[in-house]
N, C-alpha and C positions, 0 to 999 in steps of 0.2 A: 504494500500500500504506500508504503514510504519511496518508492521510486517511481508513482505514478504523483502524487501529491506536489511533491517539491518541484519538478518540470512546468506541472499545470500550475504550479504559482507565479513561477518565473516568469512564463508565458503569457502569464496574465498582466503582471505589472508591467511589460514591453508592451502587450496591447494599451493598457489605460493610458499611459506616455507617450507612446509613440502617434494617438491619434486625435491631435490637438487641432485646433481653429486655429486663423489669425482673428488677432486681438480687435479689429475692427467689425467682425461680423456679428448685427446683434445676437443677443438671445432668443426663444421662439416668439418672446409675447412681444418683443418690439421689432418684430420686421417691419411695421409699417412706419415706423419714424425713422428707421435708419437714414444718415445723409450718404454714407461710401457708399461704392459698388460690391458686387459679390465678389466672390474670390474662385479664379478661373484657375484651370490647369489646361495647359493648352500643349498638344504633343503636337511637332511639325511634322511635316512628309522628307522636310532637308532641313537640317540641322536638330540645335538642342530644341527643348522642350522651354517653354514659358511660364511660369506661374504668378498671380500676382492679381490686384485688386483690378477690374474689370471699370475702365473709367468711359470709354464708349465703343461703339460700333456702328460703322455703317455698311455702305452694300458693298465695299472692297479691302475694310480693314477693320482689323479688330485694335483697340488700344487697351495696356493692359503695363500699368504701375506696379515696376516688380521692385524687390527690395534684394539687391547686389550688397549683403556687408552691410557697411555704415551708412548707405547712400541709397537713394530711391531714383530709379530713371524707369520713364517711360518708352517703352517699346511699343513699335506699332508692328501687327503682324500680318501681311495680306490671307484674307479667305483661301484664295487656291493655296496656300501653302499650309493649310490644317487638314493633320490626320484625324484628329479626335479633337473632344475638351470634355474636360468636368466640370460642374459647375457647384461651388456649396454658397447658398446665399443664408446662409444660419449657422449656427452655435446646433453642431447634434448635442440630444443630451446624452451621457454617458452613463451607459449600464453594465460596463466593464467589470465593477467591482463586485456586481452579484456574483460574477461565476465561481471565486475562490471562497467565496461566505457562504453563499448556497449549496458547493460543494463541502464543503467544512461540517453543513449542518448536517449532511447526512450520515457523518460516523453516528448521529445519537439514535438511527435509525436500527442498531443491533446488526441480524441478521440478514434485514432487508435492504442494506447497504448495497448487496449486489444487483438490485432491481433497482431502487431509486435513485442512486448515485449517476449513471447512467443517461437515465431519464432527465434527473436534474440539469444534467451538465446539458443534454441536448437541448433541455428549454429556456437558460438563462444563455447559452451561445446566440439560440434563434433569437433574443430579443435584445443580445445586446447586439449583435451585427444590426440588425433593424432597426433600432437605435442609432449607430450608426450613419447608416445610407440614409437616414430620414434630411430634408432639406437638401436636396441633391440632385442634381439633372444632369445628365451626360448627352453629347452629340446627336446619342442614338432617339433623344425624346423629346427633342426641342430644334427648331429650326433658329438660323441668325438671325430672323426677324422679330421673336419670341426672346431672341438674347439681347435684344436692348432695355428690354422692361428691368433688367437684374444690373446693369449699368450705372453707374455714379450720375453721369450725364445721358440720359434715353435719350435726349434730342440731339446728341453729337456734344465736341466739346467748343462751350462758350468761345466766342471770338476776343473777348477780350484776356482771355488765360490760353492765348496760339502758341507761345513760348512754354516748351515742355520744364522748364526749370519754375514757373510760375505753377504750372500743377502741382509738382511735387513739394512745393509750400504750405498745400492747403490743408492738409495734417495737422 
């Protein structure tokens, strides 16, 4: 038992950790005041991959405020050059930490440790992955015209903020 226990713990604390928001995206109940943009993952057809706050989009480029280190530059990414994107416009909320506590709980189950424990683990998995994936759109569900609504700027970006170094101010 002790060599299935200590891995599903470990395993679990690199889940809870490793699957964080940026610090800009509200929580669920204030999606609707949020001022930024959602936070895109954008994979190219040529070159690296893009990640970073979603400041607008029109019919030939996606713009998208990544954080490089100490510094924030915006990137512009033309459409024909995307393979995919993900989209999270929310804070998931995390249910990571049931899996090791709801496992835990079922040593007090006796003998029927070997039926519940099991079962446990598959239903506190299924809900924290879903959990997870909650607030979330990928390529495959949403079109580019449906991705300006999740944009910092939906109408494109202001003409008086044309200089990308004045975007990156507004923070």
């Amino acid at each position: 038992m002790k060599t299935i226990f200590f891995p599903a713990m470990i395993l679990g604390v690199f889940i809870v950790f490793g699957c964080s928001s940026p610090r800009y995206l509200p929580q669920s109940g204030e999606i609707d005041v949020n001022q930024y943009g959602s936070f895109i993952n954008i994979s190219r057809i040529h070159g690296g991959g893009v990640h970073g706050e979603l400041l607008a989009v029109d019919t030939t480029t996606l713009i998208v405020l990544t954080d490089s280190g100490n510094q924030e530059v915006v990137k512009k990414v033309p459409v024909a050059d995307v393979n995919s994107f993900s989209l999270r416009y929310a804070r998931a909320r995390n249910y990571w930490w049931t899996v090791p506590v709801f496992l835990a709980v079922t040593v007090s189950h006796g003998a029927f440790l070997v039926i519940t424990a099991p079962v446990n683990l598959a239903v506190t998995l299924g809900v924290a992955a879903g959990g997870q994936n909650a607030y979330k759109y990928s390529s495959d569900e949403i079109s580019y015209l449906q991705l300006k609504m999740f944009a910092r700027f939906p109408a494109g970006i202001p003409p008086n903020l044309s200089h990308p170094g004045e975007i990156e101010k507004i923070r």
